[in-house]
C-alpha positions as CSV (number, residue, x, y, z in Angstrom):
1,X,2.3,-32.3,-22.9
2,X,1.1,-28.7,-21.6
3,X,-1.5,-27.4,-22.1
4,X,-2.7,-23.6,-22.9
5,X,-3.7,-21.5,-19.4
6,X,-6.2,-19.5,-21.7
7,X,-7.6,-21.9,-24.0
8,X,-6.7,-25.3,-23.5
9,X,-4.8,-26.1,-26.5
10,X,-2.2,-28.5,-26.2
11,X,1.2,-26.4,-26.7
12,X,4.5,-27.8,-28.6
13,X,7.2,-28.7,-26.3
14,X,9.4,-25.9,-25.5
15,X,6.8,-23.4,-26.7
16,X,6.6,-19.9,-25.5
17,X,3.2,-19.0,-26.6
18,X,0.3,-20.3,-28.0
19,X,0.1,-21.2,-31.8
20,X,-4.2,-21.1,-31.4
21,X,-4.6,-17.7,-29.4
22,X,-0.8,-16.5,-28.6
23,X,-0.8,-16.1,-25.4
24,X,2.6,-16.8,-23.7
25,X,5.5,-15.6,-22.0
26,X,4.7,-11.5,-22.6
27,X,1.1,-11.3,-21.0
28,X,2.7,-13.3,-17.7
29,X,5.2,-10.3,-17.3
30,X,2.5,-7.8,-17.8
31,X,0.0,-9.5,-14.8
32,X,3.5,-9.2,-13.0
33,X,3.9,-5.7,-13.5
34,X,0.2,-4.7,-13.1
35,X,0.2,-6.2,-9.5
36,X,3.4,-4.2,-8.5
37,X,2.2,-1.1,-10.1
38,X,-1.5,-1.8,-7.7
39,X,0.6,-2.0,-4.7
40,X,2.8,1.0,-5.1
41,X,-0.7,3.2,-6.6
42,X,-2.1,1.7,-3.1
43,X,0.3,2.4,-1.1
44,X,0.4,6.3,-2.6
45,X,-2.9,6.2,-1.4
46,X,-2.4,4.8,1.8
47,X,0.6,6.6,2.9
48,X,-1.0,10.1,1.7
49,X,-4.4,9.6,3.6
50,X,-2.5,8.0,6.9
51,X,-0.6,11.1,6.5
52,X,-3.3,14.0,6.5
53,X,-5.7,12.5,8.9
54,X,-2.8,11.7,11.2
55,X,-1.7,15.5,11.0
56,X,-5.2,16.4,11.9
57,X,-5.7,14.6,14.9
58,X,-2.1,15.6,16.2
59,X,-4.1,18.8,15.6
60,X,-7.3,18.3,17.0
61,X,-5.7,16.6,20.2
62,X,-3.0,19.5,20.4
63,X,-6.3,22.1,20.2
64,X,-8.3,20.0,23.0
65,X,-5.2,19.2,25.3
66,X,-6.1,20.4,28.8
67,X,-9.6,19.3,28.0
68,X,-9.4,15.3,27.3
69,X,-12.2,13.7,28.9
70,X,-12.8,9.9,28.7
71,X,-15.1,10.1,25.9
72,X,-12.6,12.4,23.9
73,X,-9.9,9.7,24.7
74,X,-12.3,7.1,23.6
75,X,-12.7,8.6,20.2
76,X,-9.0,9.0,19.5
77,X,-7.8,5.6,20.4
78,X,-10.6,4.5,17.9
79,X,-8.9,6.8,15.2
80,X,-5.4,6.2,16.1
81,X,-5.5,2.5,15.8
82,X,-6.8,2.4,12.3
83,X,-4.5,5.3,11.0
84,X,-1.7,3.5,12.8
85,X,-2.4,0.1,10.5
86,X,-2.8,2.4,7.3
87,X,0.1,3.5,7.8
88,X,1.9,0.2,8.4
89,X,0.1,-1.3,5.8
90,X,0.9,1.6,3.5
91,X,4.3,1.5,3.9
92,X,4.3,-2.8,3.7
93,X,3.0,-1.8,0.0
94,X,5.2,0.3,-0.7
95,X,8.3,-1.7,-0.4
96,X,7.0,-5.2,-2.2
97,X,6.6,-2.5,-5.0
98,X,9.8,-0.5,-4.4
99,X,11.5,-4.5,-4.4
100,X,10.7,-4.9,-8.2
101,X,11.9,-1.9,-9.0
102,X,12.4,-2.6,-13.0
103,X,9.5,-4.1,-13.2
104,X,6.9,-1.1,-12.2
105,X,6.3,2.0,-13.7
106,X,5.0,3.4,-10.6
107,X,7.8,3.6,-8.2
108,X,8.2,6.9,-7.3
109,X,4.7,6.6,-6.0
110,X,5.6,4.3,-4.0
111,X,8.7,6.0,-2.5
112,X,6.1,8.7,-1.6
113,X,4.2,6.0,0.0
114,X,6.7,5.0,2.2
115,X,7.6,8.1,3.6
116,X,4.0,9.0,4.0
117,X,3.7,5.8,5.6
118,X,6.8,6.5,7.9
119,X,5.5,10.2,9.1
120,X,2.0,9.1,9.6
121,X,3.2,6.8,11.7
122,X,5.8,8.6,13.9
123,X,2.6,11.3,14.3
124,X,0.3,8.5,15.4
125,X,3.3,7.5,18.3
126,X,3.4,11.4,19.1
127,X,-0.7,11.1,19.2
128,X,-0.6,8.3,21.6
129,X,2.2,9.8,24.2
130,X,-0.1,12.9,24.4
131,X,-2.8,10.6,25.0
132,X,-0.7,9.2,27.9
């Protein structure tokens, strides 16, 4: 016989919920739909943030061109790298949300995630041929 995953009690067979506390089939789909709605609020977040600081260090290394020392180059491999995995990472988010498409109320955010994600990216490639 199975058994409640909230309280223990011992459930009916074929039961969809809990006769003691009534917990069942309904709060399973919500824990669904919160973790899709995380990942695609995440990946908003992510995509957004890989974006900006991307578009500033294309900036800051377009500004400094003729003037890269070692140091300089130093400094933005250690902020490329990290943009470069938000990015990905952003953009990994963004389509495990975008997959469950009925199931998440966010999904538009995480559309804008992806291309975020996708730009910050192709910025961060442009960063490292200047680099080069």
């Amino acid at each position: 016989m199975k058994c409640c995953t909230n309280c223990g009690n011992e459930l009916p067979e074929n039961s969809k919920f809990c006769v003691e506390c009534g917990y069942g089939e309904r709060e399973k789909k919500l824990k669904k739909n919160n973790l899709y709605s995380g990942l695609s609020i995440a990946s908003f977040i992510m995509g957004i943030s890989s974006f900006v600081i991307s578009i500033c260090l294309l900036f800051a290394m377009e500004l400094s061109k003729n003037k890269i020392s070692g140091i300089d180059w130093l400094m933005y491999s250690f902020l490329i790298i990290p943009v470069g995995a938000c990015a990905i990472t952003g953009v990994v988010f963004s389509l495990m949300g975008i997959a469950k498409k009925s199931e998440n109320k966010y999904y538009k955010q995480a559309i804008i995630g992806v291309y975020c994600g996708i730009l910050a990216f192709i910025i961060i490639v442009i960063c490292m041929f200047i680099l080069v």
